[in-house]
PLY file of the C-alpha trace (Angstrom):
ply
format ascii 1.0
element vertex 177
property float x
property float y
property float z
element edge 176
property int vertex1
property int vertex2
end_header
14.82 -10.89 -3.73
17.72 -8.80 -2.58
18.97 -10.32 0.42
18.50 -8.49 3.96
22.36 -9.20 4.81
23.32 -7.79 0.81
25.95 -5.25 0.95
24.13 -3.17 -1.99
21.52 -2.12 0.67
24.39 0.65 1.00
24.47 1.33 -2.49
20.63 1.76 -2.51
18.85 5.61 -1.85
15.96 6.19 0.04
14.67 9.89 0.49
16.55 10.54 3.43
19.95 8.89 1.82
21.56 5.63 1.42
19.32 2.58 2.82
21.80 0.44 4.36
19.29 1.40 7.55
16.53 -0.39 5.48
16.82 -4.07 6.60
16.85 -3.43 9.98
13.76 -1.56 10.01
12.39 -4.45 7.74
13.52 -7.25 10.41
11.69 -5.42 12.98
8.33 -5.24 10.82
8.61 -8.67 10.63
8.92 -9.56 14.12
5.77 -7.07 14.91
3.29 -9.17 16.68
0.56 -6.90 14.94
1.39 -4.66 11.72
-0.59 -0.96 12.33
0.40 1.98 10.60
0.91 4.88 13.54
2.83 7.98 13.67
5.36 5.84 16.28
5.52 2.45 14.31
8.00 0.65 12.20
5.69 1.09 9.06
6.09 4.75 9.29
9.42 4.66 9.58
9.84 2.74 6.86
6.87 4.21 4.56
8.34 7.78 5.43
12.03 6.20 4.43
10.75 4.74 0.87
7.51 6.86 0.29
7.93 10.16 1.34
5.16 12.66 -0.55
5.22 10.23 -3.22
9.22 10.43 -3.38
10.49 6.63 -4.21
13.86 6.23 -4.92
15.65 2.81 -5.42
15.06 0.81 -1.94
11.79 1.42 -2.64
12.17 -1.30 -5.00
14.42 -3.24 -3.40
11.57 -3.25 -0.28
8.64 -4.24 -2.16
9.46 -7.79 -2.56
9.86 -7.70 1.25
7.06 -6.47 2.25
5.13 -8.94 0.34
6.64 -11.95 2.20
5.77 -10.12 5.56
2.30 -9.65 4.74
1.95 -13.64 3.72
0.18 -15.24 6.56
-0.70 -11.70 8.23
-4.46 -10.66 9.01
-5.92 -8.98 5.95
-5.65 -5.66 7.78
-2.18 -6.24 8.12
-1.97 -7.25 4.69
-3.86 -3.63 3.54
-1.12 -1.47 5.21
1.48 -3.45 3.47
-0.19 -3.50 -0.13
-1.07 -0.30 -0.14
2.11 0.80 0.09
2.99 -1.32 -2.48
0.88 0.34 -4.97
1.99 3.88 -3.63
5.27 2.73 -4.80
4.31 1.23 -7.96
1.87 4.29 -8.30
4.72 6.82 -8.31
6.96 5.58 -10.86
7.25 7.51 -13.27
10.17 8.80 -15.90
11.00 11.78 -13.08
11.74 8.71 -10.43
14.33 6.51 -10.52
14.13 3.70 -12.49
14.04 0.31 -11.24
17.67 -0.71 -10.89
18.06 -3.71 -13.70
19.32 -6.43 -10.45
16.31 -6.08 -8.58
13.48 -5.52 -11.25
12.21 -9.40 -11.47
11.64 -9.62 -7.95
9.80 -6.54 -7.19
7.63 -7.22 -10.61
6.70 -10.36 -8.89
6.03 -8.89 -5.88
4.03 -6.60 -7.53
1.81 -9.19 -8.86
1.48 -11.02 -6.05
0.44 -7.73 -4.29
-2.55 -6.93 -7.02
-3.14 -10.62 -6.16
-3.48 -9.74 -2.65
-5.86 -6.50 -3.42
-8.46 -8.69 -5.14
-8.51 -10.90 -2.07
-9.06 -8.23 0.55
-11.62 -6.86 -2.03
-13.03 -10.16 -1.44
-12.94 -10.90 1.71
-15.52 -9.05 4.26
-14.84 -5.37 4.46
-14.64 -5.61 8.63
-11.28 -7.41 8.36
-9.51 -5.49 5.90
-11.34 -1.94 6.13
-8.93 0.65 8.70
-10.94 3.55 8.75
-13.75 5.01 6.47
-14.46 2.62 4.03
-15.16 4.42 0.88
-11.24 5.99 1.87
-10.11 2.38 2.27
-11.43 1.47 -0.87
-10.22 4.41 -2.80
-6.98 3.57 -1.85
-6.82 0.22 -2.81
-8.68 0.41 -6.50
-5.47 3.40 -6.26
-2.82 0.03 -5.68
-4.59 -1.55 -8.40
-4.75 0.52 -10.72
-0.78 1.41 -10.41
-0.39 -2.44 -10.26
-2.16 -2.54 -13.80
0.34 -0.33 -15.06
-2.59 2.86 -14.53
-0.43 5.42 -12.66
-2.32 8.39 -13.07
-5.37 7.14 -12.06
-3.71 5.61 -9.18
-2.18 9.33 -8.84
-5.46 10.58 -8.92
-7.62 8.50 -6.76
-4.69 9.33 -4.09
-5.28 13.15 -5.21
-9.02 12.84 -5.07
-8.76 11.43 -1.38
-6.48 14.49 -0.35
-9.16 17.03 -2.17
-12.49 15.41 -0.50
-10.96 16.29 2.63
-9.98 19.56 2.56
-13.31 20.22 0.84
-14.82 18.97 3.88
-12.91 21.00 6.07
-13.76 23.95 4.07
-17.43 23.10 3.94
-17.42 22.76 8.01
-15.51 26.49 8.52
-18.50 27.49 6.18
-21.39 26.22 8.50
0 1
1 2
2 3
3 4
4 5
5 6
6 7
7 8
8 9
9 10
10 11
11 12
12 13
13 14
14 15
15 16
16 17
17 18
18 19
19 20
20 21
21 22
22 23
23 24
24 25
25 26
26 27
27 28
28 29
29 30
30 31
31 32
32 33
33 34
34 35
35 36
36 37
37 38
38 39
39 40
40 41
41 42
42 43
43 44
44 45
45 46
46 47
47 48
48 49
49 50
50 51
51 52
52 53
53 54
54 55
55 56
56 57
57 58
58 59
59 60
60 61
61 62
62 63
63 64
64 65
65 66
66 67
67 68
68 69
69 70
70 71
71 72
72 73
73 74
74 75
75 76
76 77
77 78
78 79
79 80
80 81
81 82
82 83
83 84
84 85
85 86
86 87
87 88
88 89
89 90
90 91
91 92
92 93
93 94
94 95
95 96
96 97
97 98
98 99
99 100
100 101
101 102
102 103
103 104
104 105
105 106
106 107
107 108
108 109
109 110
110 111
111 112
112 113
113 114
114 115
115 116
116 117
117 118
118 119
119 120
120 121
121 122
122 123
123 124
124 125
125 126
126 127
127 128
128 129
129 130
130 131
131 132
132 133
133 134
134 135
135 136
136 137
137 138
138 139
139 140
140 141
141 142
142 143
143 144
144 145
145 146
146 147
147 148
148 149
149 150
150 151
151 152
152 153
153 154
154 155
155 156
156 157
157 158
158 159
159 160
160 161
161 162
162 163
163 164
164 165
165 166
166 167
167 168
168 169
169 170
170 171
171 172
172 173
173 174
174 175
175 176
Protein backbone atom coordinates (compact mmCIF):
# COMPACT_ATOMS: atom_id res chain seq x y z
CA UNK A 1 0.00 0.00 0.00
CA UNK A 2 1.36 3.31 -1.15
CA UNK A 3 2.21 5.17 1.80
CA UNK A 4 0.05 8.39 2.84
CA UNK A 5 3.46 10.44 3.44
CA UNK A 6 4.87 8.88 -0.36
CA UNK A 7 6.10 11.59 -2.48
CA UNK A 8 4.51 9.81 -5.73
CA UNK A 9 1.06 10.98 -4.42
CA UNK A 10 2.36 14.06 -6.62
CA UNK A 11 3.15 12.04 -9.44
CA UNK A 12 -0.37 10.44 -9.29
CA UNK A 13 -3.65 12.12 -11.48
CA UNK A 14 -6.93 12.37 -10.30
CA UNK A 15 -9.67 14.07 -12.58
CA UNK A 16 -9.13 17.35 -11.36
CA UNK A 17 -5.05 16.97 -11.62
CA UNK A 18 -2.23 15.69 -9.68
CA UNK A 19 -3.36 13.96 -6.21
CA UNK A 20 -0.78 15.06 -3.92
CA UNK A 21 -4.25 16.60 -2.21
CA UNK A 22 -5.35 12.87 -1.91
CA UNK A 23 -3.93 11.81 1.52
CA UNK A 24 -5.13 14.52 3.27
CA UNK A 25 -8.58 14.07 2.30
CA UNK A 26 -7.96 10.29 3.11
CA UNK A 27 -6.62 11.17 6.80
CA UNK A 28 -9.68 13.07 7.37
CA UNK A 29 -12.06 10.06 6.24
CA UNK A 30 -10.39 8.23 8.61
CA UNK A 31 -10.75 10.31 11.53
CA UNK A 32 -14.72 10.70 10.61
CA UNK A 33 -16.55 9.62 13.64
CA UNK A 34 -19.33 8.34 11.16
CA UNK A 35 -18.59 7.71 7.27
CA UNK A 36 -21.97 9.18 5.18
CA UNK A 37 -21.80 10.03 1.73
CA UNK A 38 -23.36 13.88 1.46
CA UNK A 39 -22.96 16.56 -0.98
CA UNK A 40 -20.65 18.42 2.00
CA UNK A 41 -18.59 15.30 3.20
CA UNK A 42 -15.10 14.05 2.82
CA UNK A 43 -16.40 11.00 0.71
CA UNK A 44 -17.59 13.33 -1.89
CA UNK A 45 -14.74 15.06 -2.05
CA UNK A 46 -12.82 12.34 -2.48
CA UNK A 47 -15.34 10.12 -4.72
CA UNK A 48 -15.74 13.35 -6.97
CA UNK A 49 -11.61 13.56 -6.93
CA UNK A 50 -11.13 9.69 -8.02
CA UNK A 51 -14.62 8.89 -9.57
CA UNK A 52 -15.89 11.59 -11.38
CA UNK A 53 -18.76 10.31 -14.13
CA UNK A 54 -16.97 7.17 -14.10
CA UNK A 55 -13.53 9.07 -14.85
CA UNK A 56 -10.66 7.06 -12.74
CA UNK A 57 -7.37 7.95 -13.34
CA UNK A 58 -4.29 6.61 -11.36
CA UNK A 59 -4.99 7.67 -7.51
CA UNK A 60 -7.88 5.96 -8.02
CA UNK A 61 -5.79 3.02 -7.61
CA UNK A 62 -3.51 4.17 -5.40
CA UNK A 63 -6.87 4.97 -2.97
CA UNK A 64 -8.49 1.74 -3.11
CA UNK A 65 -6.24 -0.07 -0.85
CA UNK A 66 -7.02 2.82 1.55
CA UNK A 67 -10.23 2.85 1.65
CA UNK A 68 -10.37 -0.73 2.46
CA UNK A 69 -8.39 -0.35 5.72
CA UNK A 70 -10.84 2.57 6.70
CA UNK A 71 -13.80 0.60 6.24
CA UNK A 72 -12.22 -2.43 8.57
CA UNK A 73 -13.93 -2.16 11.85
CA UNK A 74 -16.59 0.49 10.44
CA UNK A 75 -20.50 -0.20 10.66
CA UNK A 76 -21.58 -2.12 7.57
CA UNK A 77 -23.19 1.08 6.28
CA UNK A 78 -20.04 2.65 6.51
CA UNK A 79 -18.47 -0.18 4.96
CA UNK A 80 -21.25 0.07 1.76
CA UNK A 81 -20.20 3.71 0.92
CA UNK A 82 -16.64 2.67 0.91
CA UNK A 83 -17.06 -0.66 -1.22
CA UNK A 84 -19.10 0.64 -3.49
CA UNK A 85 -16.84 2.91 -4.54
CA UNK A 86 -14.49 0.40 -4.78
CA UNK A 87 -16.28 -1.44 -7.39
CA UNK A 88 -17.12 1.92 -9.27
CA UNK A 89 -13.47 2.06 -9.60
CA UNK A 90 -12.80 -1.40 -10.46
CA UNK A 91 -16.06 -1.16 -12.64
CA UNK A 92 -14.59 1.56 -14.87
CA UNK A 93 -11.42 0.19 -15.92
CA UNK A 94 -11.24 -0.31 -18.98
CA UNK A 95 -8.47 -0.05 -22.04
CA UNK A 96 -9.75 3.91 -22.48
CA UNK A 97 -8.63 4.44 -18.55
CA UNK A 98 -5.47 4.43 -17.31
CA UNK A 99 -3.95 1.45 -16.51
CA UNK A 100 -3.02 0.46 -13.16
CA UNK A 101 0.44 1.87 -12.62
CA UNK A 102 2.78 -1.51 -12.30
CA UNK A 103 4.04 -0.12 -8.30
CA UNK A 104 0.75 -0.06 -6.95
CA UNK A 105 -1.17 -2.97 -8.78
CA UNK A 106 -0.66 -5.81 -5.89
CA UNK A 107 -2.07 -3.76 -3.32
CA UNK A 108 -5.13 -2.44 -4.88
CA UNK A 109 -5.77 -6.22 -6.36
CA UNK A 110 -5.80 -7.16 -2.78
CA UNK A 111 -7.83 -4.60 -1.80
CA UNK A 112 -10.02 -5.46 -4.33
CA UNK A 113 -10.54 -8.84 -3.02
CA UNK A 114 -10.89 -8.03 0.23
CA UNK A 115 -13.62 -5.53 -0.91
CA UNK A 116 -15.77 -8.42 -2.93
CA UNK A 117 -15.04 -10.09 0.44
CA UNK A 118 -16.69 -7.34 2.15
CA UNK A 119 -19.85 -7.26 -0.46
CA UNK A 120 -20.74 -10.87 0.35
CA UNK A 121 -20.77 -9.96 4.02
CA UNK A 122 -23.07 -6.96 3.85
CA UNK A 123 -25.12 -9.23 1.44
CA UNK A 124 -25.18 -11.27 4.45
CA UNK A 125 -25.71 -9.44 7.07
CA UNK A 126 -29.43 -7.90 7.71
CA UNK A 127 -30.37 -5.45 5.03
CA UNK A 128 -31.28 -2.59 7.93
CA UNK A 129 -27.56 -2.14 8.67
CA UNK A 130 -26.09 -1.98 5.40
CA UNK A 131 -29.17 -0.78 3.15
CA UNK A 132 -28.85 3.55 2.63
CA UNK A 133 -31.77 4.20 0.77
CA UNK A 134 -34.16 2.06 -1.47
CA UNK A 135 -33.11 -1.27 -1.22
CA UNK A 136 -33.55 -2.82 -4.54
CA UNK A 137 -31.06 0.59 -5.55
CA UNK A 138 -28.73 -0.55 -2.75
CA UNK A 139 -28.62 -3.84 -3.98
CA UNK A 140 -28.20 -3.03 -7.59
CA UNK A 141 -25.31 -1.27 -6.75
CA UNK A 142 -23.55 -3.67 -4.91
CA UNK A 143 -24.20 -7.02 -7.26
CA UNK A 144 -22.67 -3.71 -9.72
CA UNK A 145 -19.18 -3.87 -7.17
CA UNK A 146 -19.31 -7.45 -7.57
CA UNK A 147 -19.61 -8.02 -10.62
CA UNK A 148 -16.61 -5.43 -11.57
CA UNK A 149 -14.76 -7.22 -8.67
CA UNK A 150 -15.26 -10.58 -10.71
CA UNK A 151 -13.61 -9.07 -13.49
CA UNK A 152 -17.59 -8.38 -15.14
CA UNK A 153 -17.27 -4.67 -16.07
CA UNK A 154 -19.99 -4.25 -18.30
CA UNK A 155 -22.43 -5.68 -16.33
CA UNK A 156 -21.19 -3.71 -13.50
CA UNK A 157 -21.45 -0.74 -16.22
CA UNK A 158 -24.78 -1.68 -16.79
CA UNK A 159 -26.45 -2.33 -13.55
CA UNK A 160 -24.99 1.36 -12.77
CA UNK A 161 -26.71 2.36 -16.27
CA UNK A 162 -29.89 0.51 -15.47
CA UNK A 163 -30.15 2.44 -12.03
CA UNK A 164 -29.69 5.89 -13.90
CA UNK A 165 -32.52 4.72 -16.65
CA UNK A 166 -35.24 3.42 -13.93
CA UNK A 167 -35.15 6.81 -12.71
CA UNK A 168 -35.59 8.98 -15.30
CA UNK A 169 -38.27 6.55 -16.51
CA UNK A 170 -39.95 7.28 -13.38
CA UNK A 171 -39.72 10.80 -13.68
CA UNK A 172 -41.07 10.60 -17.08
CA UNK A 173 -43.89 8.30 -16.07
CA UNK A 174 -44.91 10.96 -13.14
CA UNK A 175 -44.89 14.22 -15.81
CA UNK A 176 -47.22 11.72 -17.71
CA UNK A 177 -49.89 11.27 -14.88
Amino acid sequence: MLSLDSPRWQQLAHVYGAAGDIPEKLRRLDSEALIDWTPESILEEIGAAIYHQGDTDTASYAAVPHLMRIAEGRLPAEQMWLVLLCGWIEGARSSQRPAVPEDLSEACHEALTKARGMAMELLNSPRGSWAKGEYAVDLTYLFGAIAAFDGEHQLAQDLAIFEILKDCYETAMKKEI
